[in-house]
C-alpha positions in Angstrom: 13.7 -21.3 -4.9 14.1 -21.3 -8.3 10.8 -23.1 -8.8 9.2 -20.8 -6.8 10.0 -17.9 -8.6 9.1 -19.8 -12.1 5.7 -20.3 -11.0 5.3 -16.8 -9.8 5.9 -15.5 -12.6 3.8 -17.7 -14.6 0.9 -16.8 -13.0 1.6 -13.3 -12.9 1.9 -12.9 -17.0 -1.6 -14.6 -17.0 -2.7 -12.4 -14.2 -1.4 -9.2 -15.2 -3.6 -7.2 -17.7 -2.6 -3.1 -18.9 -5.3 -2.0 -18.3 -6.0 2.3 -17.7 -7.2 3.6 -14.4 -6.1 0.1 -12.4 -4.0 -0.2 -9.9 -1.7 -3.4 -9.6 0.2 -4.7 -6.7 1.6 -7.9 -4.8 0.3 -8.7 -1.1 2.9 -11.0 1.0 1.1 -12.5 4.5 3.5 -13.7 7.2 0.9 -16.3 7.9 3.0 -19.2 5.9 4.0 -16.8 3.5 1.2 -16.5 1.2 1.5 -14.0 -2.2 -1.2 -12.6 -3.6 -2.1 -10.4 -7.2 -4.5 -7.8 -6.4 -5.8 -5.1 -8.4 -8.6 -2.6 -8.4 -10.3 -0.1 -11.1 -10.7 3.4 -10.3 -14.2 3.3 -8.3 -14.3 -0.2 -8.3 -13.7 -3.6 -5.8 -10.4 -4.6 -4.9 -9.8 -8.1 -6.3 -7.2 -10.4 -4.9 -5.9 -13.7 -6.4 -3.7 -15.9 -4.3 -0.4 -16.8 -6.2 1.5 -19.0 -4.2 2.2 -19.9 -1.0 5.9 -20.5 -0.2 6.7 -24.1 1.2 10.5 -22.6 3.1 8.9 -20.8 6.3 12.4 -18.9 6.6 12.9 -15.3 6.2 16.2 -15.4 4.4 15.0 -17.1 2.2 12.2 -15.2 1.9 14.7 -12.0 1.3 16.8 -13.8 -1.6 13.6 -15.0 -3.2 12.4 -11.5 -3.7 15.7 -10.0 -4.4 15.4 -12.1 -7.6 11.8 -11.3 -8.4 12.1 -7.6 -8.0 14.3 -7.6 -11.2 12.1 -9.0 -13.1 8.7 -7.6 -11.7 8.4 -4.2 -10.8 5.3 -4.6 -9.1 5.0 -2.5 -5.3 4.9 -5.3 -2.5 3.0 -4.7 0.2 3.7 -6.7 3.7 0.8 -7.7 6.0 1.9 -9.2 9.4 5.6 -8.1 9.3 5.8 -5.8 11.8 8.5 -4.9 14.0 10.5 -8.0 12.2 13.8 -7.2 10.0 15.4 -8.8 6.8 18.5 -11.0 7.9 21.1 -9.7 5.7 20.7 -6.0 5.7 18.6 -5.9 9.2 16.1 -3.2 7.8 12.6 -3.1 9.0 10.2 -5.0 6.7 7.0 -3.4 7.8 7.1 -0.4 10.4 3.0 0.0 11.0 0.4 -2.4 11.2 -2.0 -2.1 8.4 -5.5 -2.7 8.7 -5.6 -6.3 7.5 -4.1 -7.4 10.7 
């Protein structure tokens, strides 16, 4: 897990850019759990990078590996194929409404 969240952030730093008028966020898929940088410019494309895919399919996992990475990134994370599912530990929703990705 460790590991994992090393190589994150690794590729975030080279990913992440200040720039004005752009929006930046992270994209989690509940495919195999895929996680993916994606930003967009005020009037412009949406770009998406894919970070890394997680090789643990389990969701409690899942749940403490983004516990840690929250403290360090404080990036909005937004779940695609989550819904109606729950977080082991604290058994809150993860995604209540399907977006339009699905």
């Amino acid at each position: 897990m460790n590991s994992d969240i090393e190589i994150i952030k690794g590729r975030l730093t080279l990913l992440f850019k200040r720039r004005p008028q752009t929006r930046y966020w992270l994209m989690l898929t509940n495919d195999t759990y895929n996680l993916f940088f994606n930003n967009q410019r005020a009037n412009e494309r949406l770009q998406s990078v894919p970070l890394h895919k997680l090789a643990n399919y389990d969701l409690a996992n899942l749940e403490k590996l983004l516990k840690a990475l929250r403290q360090d990134i404080k990036l909005t994370i937004e779940f695609v194929g989550f819904t109606g599912e729950r977080w082991p530990a604290s058994q809150k929703l993860i995604q209540r409404k399907r977006v339009p990705l699905e």
